[in-house]
DRENKE-951791 format. One record per residue (C-alpha): x, y, z. Coordinates in steps of 0.25 Angstrom, whole numbers, plus 5000, padded with zeros to 4 digits. Example, Ala and Ser with C-alpha at 12.3 -4.5 7.8 and 13.67 -1.06 7.14 Angstrom:
DRENKE-951791
504949825031;505549965029;
***
This chain:
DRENKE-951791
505047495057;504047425048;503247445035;502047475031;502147395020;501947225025;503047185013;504047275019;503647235033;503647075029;505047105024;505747155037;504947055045;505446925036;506846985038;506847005053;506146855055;507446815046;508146865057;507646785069;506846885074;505546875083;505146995086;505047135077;504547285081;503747365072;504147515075;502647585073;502647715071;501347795073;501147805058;501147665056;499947655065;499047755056;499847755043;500747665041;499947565047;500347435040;501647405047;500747375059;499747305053;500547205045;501847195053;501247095065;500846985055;502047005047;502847005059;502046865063;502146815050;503646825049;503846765064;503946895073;503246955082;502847105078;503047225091;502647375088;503447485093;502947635093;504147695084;504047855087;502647845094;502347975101;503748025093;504347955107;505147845103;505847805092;505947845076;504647885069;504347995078;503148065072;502048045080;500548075075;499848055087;500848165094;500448265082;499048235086;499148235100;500248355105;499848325120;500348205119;501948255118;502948265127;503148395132;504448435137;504848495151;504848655144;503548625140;503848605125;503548495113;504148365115;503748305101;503748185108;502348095116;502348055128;502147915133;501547975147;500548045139;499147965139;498848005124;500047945121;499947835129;498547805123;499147815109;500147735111;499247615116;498347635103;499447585096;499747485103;498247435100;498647435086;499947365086;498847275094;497747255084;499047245075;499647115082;500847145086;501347065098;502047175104;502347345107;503647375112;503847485120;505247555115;506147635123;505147725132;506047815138;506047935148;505448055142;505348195148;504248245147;503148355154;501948345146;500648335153;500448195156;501848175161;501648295171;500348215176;500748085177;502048125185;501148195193;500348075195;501547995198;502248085208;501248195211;502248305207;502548385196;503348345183;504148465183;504548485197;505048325197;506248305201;507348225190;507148105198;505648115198;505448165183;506548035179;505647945188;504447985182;504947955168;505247825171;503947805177;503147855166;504247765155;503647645163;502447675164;502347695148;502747555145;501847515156;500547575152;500847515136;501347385143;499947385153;499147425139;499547295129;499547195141;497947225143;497547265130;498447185122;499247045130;499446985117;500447085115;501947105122;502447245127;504047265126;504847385131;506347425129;507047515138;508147605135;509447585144;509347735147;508047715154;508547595161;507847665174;506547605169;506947475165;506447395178;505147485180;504747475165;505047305168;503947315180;502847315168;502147195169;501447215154;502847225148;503447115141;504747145136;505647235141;507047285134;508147385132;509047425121;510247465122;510747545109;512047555109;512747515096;513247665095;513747665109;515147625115;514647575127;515147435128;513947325126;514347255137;513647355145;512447325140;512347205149;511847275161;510747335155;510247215147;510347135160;509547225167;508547235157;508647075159;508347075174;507147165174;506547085161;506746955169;506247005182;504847055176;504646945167;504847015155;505446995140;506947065138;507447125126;508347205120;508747275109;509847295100;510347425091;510047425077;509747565075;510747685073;511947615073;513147665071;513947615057;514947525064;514447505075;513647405071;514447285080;513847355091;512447285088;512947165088;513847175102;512747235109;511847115101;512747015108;512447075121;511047075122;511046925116;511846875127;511146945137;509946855132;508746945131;507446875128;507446985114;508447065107;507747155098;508647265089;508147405085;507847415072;507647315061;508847335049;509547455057;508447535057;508847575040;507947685035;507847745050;508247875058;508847755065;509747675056;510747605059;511947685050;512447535043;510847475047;511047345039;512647335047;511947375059;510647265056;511547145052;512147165068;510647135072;510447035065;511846955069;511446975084;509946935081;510546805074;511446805088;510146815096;509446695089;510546595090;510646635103;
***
């Protein structure tokens, strides 16, 4: 999550290069861009400094993914929201929406003047919504109404317009910025999209996690899907990673971070990322034992590097 503050930051960062790691995500929120503004203008070279290379991700951008949910530009802006079938206030942007798609790349041009090496693109997912510009593009797309679509037209359109999201952002850092790498993870439950979303030429890295330390489901099942997520990586030339749970864990059920760790190591992807740093402590999504659950982490990170 970041601090503002660069003697904070420099202390996370020391600890996670202690770890082994190589890689770290700054979770931006849309203050941090206007008020809070010094966890994104020290965190690259801190980052550099302590052996890692820095990524952004848009925590609660558009109040559409993730924690943080208080978007500014959305007060400003109310025709950029989603708007539900009934007509009524979704408080939610929409990514088909071109003012937000314009806002979004504006901060991508500052994580760009910034240095960071990279902007991962988390968990876009279908969303239903009538507002406007989604009525125009499916029109567009399929010269017919949004409302009178069919549930296989509407569930085809949504999938289209998750692709070609990542695609646009993906298409925009490649010609504006090729010093930087595009990453994207997929949820399991839009597994439908996986194959189109790996047809992107301009992405580099392509993911899925599959969070389910709180689940019963036996994590031999996961196999099929990280194999799959394997296959479409290597067919189109692309990075694969994955992510493990280190959020909203359950007390006690912590050795399930570390069975499903053992998992993705052995399926061998080329990065094993985990969500979030120390448990998530002092977040809506805290682990309930964070420093338990984070010692799990850290003993399959130190499995990954001997490895």
């Amino acid at each position: 999550m970041g601090h503002h503050n660069p003697k904070h930051m420099q202390t996370d960062l020391k600890d996670m290069q202690s770890l082994g790691c190589d890689d770290v995500f700054l979770a931006a929120q849309e203050n941090d861009f206007v008020y809070m503004t010094g966890k994104l203008d020290f965190f690259p070279q801190i980052a550099k400094d302590n052996g890692l290379t820095a990524w952004a991700i848009f925590w609660g951008a558009l109040n559409y993914f993730g924690g943080g949910k208080s978007s500014q530009f959305l007060l400003n802006n109310p025709q950029a929201h989603q708007v539900n079938k009934d007509g009524s206030h979704n408080p939610s942007g929409c990514y088909n929406n071109p003012d937000c798609l314009v806002y979004i790349k504006s901060l991508i041009d500052q994580i760009a003047a910034a240095g960071f090496a990279g902007y991962f693109i988390d968990e876009p997912s279908i969303i239903k919504c009538y507002c406007p510009a989604c009525q125009e593009l499916y029109a567009s797309m399929h010269r017919g109404n949004l409302f009178a679509a069919s549930l296989e037209e509407e569930q085809f359109f949504r999938k289209k317009s998750i692709v070609r999201y990542v695609c646009l952002l993906a298409d925009y850092i490649r010609l504006n910025y090729p010093q930087m790498q595009t990453m994207c993870c997929m949820m399991p439950q839009d597994q439908k999209a996986w194959e189109d979303i790996s047809r992107i030429d301009t992405l580099d890295s392509l993911g899925t996690d599959i969070y389910w330390v709180n689940q019963q489901t036996a994590v031999e099942q996961m196999r099929p899907l990280i194999k799959e997520m394997a296959g479409l990586c290597k067919i189109k030339n692309k990075l694969h990673h994955q992510w493990l749970q280190a959020w909203g864990v359950k007390a006690g059920r912590e050795s399930r971070i570390i069975e499903q760790g053992e998992i993705l190591i052995s399926e061998k992807p080329d990065a094993l990322y985990a969500w979030a740093y120390q448990g998530q402590i002092g977040t809506s999504e805290t682990c309930e034992n964070p420093q338990k659950s984070w010692d799990a982490v850290c003993e399959i990170f130190r499995k990954a590097k001997e490895i």
